[in-house]
Structure formats: C-alpha cells, structure tokens
N, C-alpha and C positions, 0 to 999 in steps of 0.2 A: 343422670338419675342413678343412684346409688340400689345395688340389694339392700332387702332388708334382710337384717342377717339375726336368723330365731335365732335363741338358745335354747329350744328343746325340741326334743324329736318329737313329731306331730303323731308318731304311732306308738311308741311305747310310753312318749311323755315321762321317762326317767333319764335316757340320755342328756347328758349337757353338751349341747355344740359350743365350744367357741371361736373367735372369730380366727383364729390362726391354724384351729383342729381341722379333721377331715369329717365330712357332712356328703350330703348327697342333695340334690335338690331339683327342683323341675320349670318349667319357663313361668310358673304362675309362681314359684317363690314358695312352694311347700316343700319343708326340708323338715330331712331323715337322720338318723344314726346310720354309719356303713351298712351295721350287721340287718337292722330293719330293713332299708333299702335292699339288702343281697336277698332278703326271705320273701321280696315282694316283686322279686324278679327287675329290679331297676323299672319298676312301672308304678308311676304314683297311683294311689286307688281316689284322690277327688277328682284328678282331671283325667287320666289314660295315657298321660304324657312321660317321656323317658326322664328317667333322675339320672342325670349327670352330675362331677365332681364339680360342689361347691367351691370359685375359688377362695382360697384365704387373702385374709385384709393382713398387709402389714401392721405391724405394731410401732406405734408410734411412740 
C-alpha cells in the first residue's frame, strides 16, 4: 500500500509538496510544509500524532 502523497500543506494550503521535496507528515497521511510542521512543534493538530520526515518518491 502506497502513501498518498498531498501536494499541498494541509495548514497553510500555499505550500506545494512535491513528491521528491521535503514534507513532514503523520501516520494518518496528513502532510505539512517544513516550516508549518516546525511552528506546530512536529504535532499534527487532527490527530496528536508526531509529523515525521515524509519519505521522497523516486522519480521515474
């Protein structure tokens, strides 16, 4: 089973994640910008759960 991999940050909704960039993300698959993730203390605010680094998808 594959991430789904957003391209946009669920908190400021201007960031673009892409799939090779750096992202933050949490076990439910809600993903961040770095900088949003650093100002939310690496704590998602839907579930409570730690945002660790999203990995990158090679590019095919």
């Amino acid at each position: 089973m594959a991430l789904e991999m957003r391209d946009r940050c669920e908190r400021c909704e201007t960031a673009t994640l892409t799939v090779d960039g750096p992202a933050r993300i949490c076990t439910y698959e809600c993903s961040f910008c770095v900088p949003c993730a650093d100002a939310m203390g690496d704590v998602c605010p839907n579930c409570g759960g730690e945002l660790a680094p999203r990995p990158r998808r090679a590019l095919a």
